[in-house]
C-alpha positions as CSV (number, residue, x, y, z in Angstrom):
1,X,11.6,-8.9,12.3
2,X,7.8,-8.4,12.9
3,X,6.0,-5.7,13.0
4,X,2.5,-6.0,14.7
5,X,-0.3,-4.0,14.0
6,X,-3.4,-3.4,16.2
7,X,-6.4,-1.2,15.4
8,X,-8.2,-0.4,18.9
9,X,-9.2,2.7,16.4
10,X,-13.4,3.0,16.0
11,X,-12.9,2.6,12.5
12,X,-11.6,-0.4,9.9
13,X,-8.1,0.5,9.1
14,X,-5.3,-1.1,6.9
15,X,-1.6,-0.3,7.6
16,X,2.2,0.0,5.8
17,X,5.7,0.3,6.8
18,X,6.9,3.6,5.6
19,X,10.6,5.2,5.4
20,X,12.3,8.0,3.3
21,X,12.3,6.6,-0.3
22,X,9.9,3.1,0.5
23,X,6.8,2.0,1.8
24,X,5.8,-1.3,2.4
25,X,2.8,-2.9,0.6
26,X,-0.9,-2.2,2.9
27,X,-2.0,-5.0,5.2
28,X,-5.7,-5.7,4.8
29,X,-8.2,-3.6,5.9
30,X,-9.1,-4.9,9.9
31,X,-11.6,-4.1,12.1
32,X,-11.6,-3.1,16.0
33,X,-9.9,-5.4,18.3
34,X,-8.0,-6.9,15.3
35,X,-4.7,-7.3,14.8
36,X,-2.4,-7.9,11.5
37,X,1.4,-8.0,11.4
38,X,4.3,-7.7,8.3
39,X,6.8,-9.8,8.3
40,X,10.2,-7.7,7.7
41,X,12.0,-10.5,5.1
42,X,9.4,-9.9,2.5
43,X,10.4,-5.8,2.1
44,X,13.4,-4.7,1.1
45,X,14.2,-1.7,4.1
46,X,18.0,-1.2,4.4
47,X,19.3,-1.7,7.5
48,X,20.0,1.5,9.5
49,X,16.8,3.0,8.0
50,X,14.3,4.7,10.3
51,X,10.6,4.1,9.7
52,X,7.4,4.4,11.1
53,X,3.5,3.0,10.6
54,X,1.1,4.9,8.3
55,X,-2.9,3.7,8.7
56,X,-5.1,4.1,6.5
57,X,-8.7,5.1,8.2
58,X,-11.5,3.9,6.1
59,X,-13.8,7.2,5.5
60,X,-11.3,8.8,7.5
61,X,-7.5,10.5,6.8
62,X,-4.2,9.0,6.5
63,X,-2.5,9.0,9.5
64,X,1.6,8.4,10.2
65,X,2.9,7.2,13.9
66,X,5.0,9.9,15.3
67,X,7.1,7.0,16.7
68,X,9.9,5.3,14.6
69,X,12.1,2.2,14.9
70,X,15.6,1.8,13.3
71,X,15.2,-1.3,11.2
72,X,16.6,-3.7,12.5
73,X,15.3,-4.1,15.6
74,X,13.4,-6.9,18.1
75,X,9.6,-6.8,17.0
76,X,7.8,-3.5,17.2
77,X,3.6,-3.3,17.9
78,X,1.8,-0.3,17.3
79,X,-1.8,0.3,18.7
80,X,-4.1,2.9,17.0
81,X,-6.5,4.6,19.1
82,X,-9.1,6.7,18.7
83,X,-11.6,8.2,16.1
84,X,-11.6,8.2,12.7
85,X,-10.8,11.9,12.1
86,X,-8.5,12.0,15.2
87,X,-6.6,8.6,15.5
88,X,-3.4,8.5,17.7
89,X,-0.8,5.4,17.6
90,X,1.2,4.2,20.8
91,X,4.4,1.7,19.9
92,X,5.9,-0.6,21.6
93,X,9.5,-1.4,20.7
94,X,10.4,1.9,18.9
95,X,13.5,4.0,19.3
């Protein structure tokens, strides 16, 4: 499974898969209108497991999706919007 990334955010962001007890390794850092995805094989989520997206907002705050996916599923994209203190995701494909 895929899980798609795009950063419609005003500032540079890099992003993970996170769940209780793992995380994903960070994509690189993208810029507006970019997009960047993690392929599912290379991280070892059980299956069942809900997770969601963190970002990470250069000169800004972490920031985690309120939306989650049960892993496995068909490919998920989130979108992050918004400013760099006060980004806001949208998914596509979550539960």
């Amino acid at each position: 499974m895929i899980v798609v990334f795009v950063n419609n955010c005003v500032a540079d962001s890099s992003f993970s898969i996170q769940w209780n007890g793992g995380q994903s390794n960070r994509t690189a850092v993208i810029q507006y209108g970019q997009s960047v995805s993690i392929d599912t094989s290379t991280v070892n989520i059980p299956n069942g497991t809900s997770c969601w997206a963190r970002a990470y907002v250069q000169t800004g705050p972490n920031h985690d999706s309120s939306d989650n996916f049960t892993f496995p599923t068909n490919e998920v994209t989130y979108t992050l919007t918004g400013g760099v203190d006060d980004p806001e995701f949208s998914c596509s494909g979550c539960n």
